[in-house]
C-alpha positions in Angstrom: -18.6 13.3 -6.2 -18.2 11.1 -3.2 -14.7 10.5 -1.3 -14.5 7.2 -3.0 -14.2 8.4 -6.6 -10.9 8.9 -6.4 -8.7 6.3 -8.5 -7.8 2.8 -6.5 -4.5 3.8 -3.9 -4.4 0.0 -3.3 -0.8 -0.1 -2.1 1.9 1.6 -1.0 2.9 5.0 -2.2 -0.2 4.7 -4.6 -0.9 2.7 -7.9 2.6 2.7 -9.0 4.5 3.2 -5.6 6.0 6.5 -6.7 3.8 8.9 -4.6 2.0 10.6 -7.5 -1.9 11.4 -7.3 -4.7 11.3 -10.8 -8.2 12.2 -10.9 -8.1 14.8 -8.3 -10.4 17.9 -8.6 -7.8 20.7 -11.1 -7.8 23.0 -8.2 -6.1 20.5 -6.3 -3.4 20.0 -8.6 -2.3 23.8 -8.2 -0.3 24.3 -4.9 -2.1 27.6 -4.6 -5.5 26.4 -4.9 -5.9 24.7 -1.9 -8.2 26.3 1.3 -7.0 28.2 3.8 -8.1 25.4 5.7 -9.6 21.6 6.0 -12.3 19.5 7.2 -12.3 16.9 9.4 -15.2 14.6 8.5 -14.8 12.0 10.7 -11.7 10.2 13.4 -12.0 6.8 14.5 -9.4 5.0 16.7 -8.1 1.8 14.5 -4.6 1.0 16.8 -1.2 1.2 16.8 0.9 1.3 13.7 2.6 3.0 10.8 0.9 1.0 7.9 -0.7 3.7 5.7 -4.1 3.0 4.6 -5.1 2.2 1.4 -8.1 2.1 -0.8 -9.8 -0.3 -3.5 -13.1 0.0 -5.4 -14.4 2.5 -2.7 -13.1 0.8 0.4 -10.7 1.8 2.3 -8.3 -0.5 4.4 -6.1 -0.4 7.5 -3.8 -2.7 8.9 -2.5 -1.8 12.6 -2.3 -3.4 16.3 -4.6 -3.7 19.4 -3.0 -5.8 22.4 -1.4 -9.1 20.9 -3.6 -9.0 18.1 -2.5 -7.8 14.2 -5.8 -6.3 12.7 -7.5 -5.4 9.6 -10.4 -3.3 8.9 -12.3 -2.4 6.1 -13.9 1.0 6.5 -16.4 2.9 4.3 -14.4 6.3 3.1 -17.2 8.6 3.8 -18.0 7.8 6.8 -15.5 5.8 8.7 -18.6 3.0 9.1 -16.3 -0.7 9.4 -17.4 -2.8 7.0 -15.6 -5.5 8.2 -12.9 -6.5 10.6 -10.1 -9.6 10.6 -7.4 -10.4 13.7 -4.9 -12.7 14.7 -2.1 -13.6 17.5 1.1 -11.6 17.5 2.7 -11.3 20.1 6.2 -8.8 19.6 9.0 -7.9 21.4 10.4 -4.6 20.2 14.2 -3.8 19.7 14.6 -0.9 22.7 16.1 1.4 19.7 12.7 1.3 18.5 10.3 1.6 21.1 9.5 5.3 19.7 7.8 3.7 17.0 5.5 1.3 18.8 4.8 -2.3 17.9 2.2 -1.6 15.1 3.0 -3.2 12.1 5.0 -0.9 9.4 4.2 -2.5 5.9 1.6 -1.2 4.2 -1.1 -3.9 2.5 -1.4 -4.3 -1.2 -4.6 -5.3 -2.7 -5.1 -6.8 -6.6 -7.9 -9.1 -7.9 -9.8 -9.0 -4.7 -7.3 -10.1 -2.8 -5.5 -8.0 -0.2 -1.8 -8.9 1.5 -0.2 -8.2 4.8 3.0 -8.5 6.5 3.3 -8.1 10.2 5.6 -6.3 12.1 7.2 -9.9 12.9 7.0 -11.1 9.8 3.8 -13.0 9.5 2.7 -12.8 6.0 -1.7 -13.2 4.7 -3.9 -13.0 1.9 -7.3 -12.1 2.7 -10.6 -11.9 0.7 -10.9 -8.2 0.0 -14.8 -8.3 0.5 -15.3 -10.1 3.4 -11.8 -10.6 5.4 -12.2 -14.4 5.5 -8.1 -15.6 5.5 -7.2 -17.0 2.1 -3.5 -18.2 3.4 -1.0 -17.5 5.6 3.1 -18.3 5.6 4.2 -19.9 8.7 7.3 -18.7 10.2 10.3 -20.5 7.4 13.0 -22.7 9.5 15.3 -21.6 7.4 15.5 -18.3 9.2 16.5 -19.4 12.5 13.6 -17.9 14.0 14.2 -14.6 12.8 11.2 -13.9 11.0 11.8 -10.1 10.9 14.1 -7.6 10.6 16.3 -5.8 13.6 13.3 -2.6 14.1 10.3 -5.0 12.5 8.8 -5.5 9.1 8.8 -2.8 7.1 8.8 -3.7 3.8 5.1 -4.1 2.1 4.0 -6.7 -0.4 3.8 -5.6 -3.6 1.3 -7.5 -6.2 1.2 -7.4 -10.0 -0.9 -5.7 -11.6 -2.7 -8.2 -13.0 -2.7 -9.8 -9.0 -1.1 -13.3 -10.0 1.8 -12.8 -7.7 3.2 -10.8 -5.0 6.3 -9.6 -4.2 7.7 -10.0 -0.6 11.1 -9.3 1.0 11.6 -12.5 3.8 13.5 -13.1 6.8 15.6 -11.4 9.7 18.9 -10.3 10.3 21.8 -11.6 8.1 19.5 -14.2 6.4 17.0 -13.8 4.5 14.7 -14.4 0.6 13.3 -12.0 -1.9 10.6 -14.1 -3.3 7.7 -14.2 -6.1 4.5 -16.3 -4.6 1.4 -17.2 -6.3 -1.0 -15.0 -4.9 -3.7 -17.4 -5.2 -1.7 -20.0 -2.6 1.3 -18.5 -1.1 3.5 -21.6 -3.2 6.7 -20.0 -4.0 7.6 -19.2 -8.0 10.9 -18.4 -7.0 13.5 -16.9 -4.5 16.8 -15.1 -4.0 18.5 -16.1 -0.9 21.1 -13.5 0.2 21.6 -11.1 3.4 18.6 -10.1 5.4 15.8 -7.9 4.1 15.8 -3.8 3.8 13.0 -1.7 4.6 12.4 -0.9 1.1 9.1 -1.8 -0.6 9.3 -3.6 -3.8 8.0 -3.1 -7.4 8.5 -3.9 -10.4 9.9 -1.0 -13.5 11.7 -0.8 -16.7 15.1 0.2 -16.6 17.2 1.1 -19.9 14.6 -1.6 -21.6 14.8 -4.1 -19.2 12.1 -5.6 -16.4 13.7 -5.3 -13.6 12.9 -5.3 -9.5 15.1 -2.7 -8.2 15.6 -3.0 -4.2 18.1 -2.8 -1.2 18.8 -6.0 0.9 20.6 -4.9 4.1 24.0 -4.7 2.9 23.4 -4.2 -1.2 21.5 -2.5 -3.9 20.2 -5.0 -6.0 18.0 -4.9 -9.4 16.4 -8.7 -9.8 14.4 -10.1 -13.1 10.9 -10.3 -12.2 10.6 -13.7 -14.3 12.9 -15.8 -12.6 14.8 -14.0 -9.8 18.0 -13.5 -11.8 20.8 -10.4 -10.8 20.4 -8.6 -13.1 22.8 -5.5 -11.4 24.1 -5.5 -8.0 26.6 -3.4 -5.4 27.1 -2.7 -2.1 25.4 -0.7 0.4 25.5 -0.1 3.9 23.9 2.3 5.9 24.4 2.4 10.1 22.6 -0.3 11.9 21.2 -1.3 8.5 18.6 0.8 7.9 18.3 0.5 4.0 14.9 2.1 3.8 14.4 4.7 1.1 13.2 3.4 -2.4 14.7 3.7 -5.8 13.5 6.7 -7.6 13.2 6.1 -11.9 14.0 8.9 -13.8 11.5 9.1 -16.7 13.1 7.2 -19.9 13.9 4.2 -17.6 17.7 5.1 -17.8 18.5 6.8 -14.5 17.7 5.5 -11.0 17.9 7.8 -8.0 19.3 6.0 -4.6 19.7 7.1 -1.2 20.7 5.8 2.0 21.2 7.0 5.9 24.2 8.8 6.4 25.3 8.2 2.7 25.6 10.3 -0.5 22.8 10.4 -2.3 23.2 9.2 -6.1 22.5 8.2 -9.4 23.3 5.5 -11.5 22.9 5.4 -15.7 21.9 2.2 -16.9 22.5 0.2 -20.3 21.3 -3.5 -21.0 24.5 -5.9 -21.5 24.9 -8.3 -24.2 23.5 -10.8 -21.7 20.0 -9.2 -21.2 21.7 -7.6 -17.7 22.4 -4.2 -16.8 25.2 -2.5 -16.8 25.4 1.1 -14.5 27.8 3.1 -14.0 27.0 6.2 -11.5 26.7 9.7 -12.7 26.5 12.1 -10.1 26.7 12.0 -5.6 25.2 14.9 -3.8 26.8 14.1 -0.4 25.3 17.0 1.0 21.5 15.3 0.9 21.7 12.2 2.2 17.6 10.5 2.5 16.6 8.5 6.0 13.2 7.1 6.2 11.8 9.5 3.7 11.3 8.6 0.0 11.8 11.4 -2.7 9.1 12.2 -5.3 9.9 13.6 -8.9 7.9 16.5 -9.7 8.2 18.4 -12.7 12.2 18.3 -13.5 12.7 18.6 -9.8 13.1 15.7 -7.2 12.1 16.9 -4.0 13.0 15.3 -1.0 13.4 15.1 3.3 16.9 14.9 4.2 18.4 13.9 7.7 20.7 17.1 7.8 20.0 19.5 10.0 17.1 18.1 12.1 15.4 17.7 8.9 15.6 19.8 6.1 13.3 19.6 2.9 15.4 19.4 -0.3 14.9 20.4 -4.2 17.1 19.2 -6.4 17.8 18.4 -10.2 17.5 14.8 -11.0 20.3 15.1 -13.6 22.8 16.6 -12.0 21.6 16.4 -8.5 22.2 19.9 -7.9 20.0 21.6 -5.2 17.6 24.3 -6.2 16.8 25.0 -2.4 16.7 23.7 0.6 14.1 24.8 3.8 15.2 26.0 7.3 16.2 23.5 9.4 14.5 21.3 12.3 12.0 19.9 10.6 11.2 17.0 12.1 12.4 13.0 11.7 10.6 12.4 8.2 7.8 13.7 5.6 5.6 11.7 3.7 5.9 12.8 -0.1 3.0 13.4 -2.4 2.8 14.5 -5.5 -0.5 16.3 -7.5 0.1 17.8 -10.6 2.0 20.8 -10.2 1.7 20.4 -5.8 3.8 18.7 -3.6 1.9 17.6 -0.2 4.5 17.0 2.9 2.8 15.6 6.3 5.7 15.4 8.5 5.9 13.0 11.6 4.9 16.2 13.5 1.2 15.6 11.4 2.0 19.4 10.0 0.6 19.0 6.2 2.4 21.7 4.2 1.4 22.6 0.5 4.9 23.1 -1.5 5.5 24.8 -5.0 8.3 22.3 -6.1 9.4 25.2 -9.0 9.3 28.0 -7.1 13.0 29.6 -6.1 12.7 28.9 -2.3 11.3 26.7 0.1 7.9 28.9 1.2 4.7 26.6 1.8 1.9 27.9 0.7 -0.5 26.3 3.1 -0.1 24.6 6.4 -2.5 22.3 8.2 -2.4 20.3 11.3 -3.9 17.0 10.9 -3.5 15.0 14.2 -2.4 15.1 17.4 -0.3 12.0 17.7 2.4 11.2 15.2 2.1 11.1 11.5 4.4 8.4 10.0 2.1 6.6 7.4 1.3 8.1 3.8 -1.7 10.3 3.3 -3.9 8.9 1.0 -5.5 10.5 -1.5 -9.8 10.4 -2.2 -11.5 12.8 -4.4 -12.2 15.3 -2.0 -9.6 15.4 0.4 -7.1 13.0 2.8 -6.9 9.8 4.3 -4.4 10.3 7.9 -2.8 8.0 9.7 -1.7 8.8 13.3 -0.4 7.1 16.0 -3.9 5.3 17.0 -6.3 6.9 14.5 -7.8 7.7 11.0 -9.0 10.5 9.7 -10.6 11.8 6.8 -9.8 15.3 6.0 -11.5 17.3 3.2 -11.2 20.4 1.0 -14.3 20.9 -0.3 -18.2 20.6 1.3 -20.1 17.5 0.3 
């Protein structure tokens, strides 16, 4: 089977932006049936960025900088080979609390009906022809904005576009103004928008909740769940975190009911939703675990565990239970700043910022990883991404493909 068998990853955090892998290889799926070690098939340098690739009908894409220039690149997955390659002028000037990070653009692209989205890490928004990169449209920078196209430490929040890749979902705009809108993802023509405080760093999607359709996302200052039809509230509350750093994404509970949020330096919680008389929701929270409060790094549900990276402690991985949101364990501490969370039937895969990939057993009674790889030697920030037989990485500069079986 080649590398890209695997089902499409054509966004962020996979098909349905909740981390979790299909139509891997069984062996893969059990946390102690992976290798005592990986291959490295191939590493190209691609540029700066924390965009994580992703993947559609056995290409693979990444979206990063070189100089002034935003760049795309279409790569063939079993080689690294570049299919084909798409740029354009933008120029940035990073926030100094955020030079760590380097300008590369943050927001993953999102690809449906042949068409594949971008947002820049200052806020320059394009559609591009999946198959041969040619520019499709492009949203100039919106006056109403005040020239704040972007958020205080960049872009961060990727496109998200429907299934059936009619619309896309984007989260507008810089600090203290800004639009969650619906475009046509033919044009770029707006269906609708919700003005309100700037965008989060939280990437949007749309679920059921308690029966309803319903967008739930963080704007800098509140938690709010939109209809996907028209833009309506259909729930909303408050939400701060320091230097507003809304980032982590709402976690569903399966049923639709219960949805998991987290913030820096605030209790992680849940809330139980109903649907009011007027087609809304109504929520009304249900437990805080104040000891687990989630950064940069989104939780994944695995099993009847919810297994997250907390900022205590230099970093500390975290198992807890979804309905109570009482821990099971937690790991030594120190880390690292953040681990991207996978999930493959009954494994958990972590690649912390340190690019350490660690196998994890979410039900076993301890933290104890069962493998351990090191897949870079420059910063891993961006999501892994799954191919049949092995991983898509991310670095600092470069992409890798790592596998776990011989060709």
């Amino acid at each position: 089977m080649s590398a890209a068998a695997q089902e499409d990853w054509p966004g962020f955090r996979g098909p349905h932006r909740d981390g979790r892998v299909t139509g891997w290889p069984e062996a893969m799926n059990d946390p102690r049936g992976w290798p005592e070690s990986l291959e490295q098939r191939w590493r190209i340098p691609v540029g700066l960025g924390h965009a994580s690739p992703v993947v559609h009908d056995g290409t693979a894409f990444v979206f990063t900088r070189e100089g002034a220039e935003e760049v795309l690149r279409a790569l063939r997955p079993a080689d690294g080979t570049e299919v084909w390659r798409a740029s354009y002028p933008a120029p940035y000037t990073m926030n100094p609390a955020a030079v760590g990070h380097g300008p590369g653009p943050k927001a993953t692209p999102d690809i449906a009906a042949g068409r594949i989205f971008t947002l820049g890490i200052s806020g320059i928004l394009s559609a591009w022809n999946a198959g041969d990169g040619s520019l499709l449209w492009r949203r100039p920078p919106d006056p109403r904005f005040g020239g704040a196209e972007s958020p205080l430490f960049g872009a961060g929040s990727s496109p998200g576009a429907s299934p059936a890749g009619d619309v896309v979902l984007v989260h507008l705009g810089g600090p203290d103004n800004g639009t969650f809108a619906v475009l046509a993802a033919a044009t770029g023509e707006t269906v609708w928008e919700h003005f309100g405080d700037g965008p989060a760093y939280v990437s949007p999607t749309v679920v059921k909740v308690a029966g309803v359709q319903a967008i739930p996302t963080m704007t800098e200052e509140r938690i709010v769940l939109l209809a996907p039809a028209d833009g309506r509230v259909l729930w909303e509350m408050p939400f701060t975190t320091p230097y507003d750093q809304n980032i982590v994404n709402p976690a569903v509970l399966p049923g639709g009911e219960v949805v998991i949020f987290a913030g820096l330096a605030s209790p992680t919680f849940a809330v139980r939703f109903r649907e009011a008389p007027d087609g809304a929701l109504s929520g009304e929270t249900v437990w805080e675990a104040g000891d687990s409060p989630f950064y940069m790094s989104n939780p994944v549900l695995a099993g009847d565990r919810l297994i997250g990276f907390s900022e205590r402690n230099s970093g500390q991985f975290v198992a807890m239970d979804p309905r109570t949101g009482a821990d099971f364990w937690r790991s030594p501490p120190r880390r690292g700043e953040n681990a991207a969370l996978l999930v493959a039937g009954d494994a958990v895969l972590a690649l912390t910022d340190q690019a350490e990939l660690l196998v994890l057993d979410p039900a076993a009674a301890a933290f104890e990883p069962l493998r351990r790889y090191e897949v870079a030697p420059s910063p891993t920030w961006a999501h892994p991404v799954p191919l049949s037989g092995g991983l898509l990485v991310k670095d600092e500069t470069h992409l890798a493909l790592w596998t776990f079986r011989p060709e």
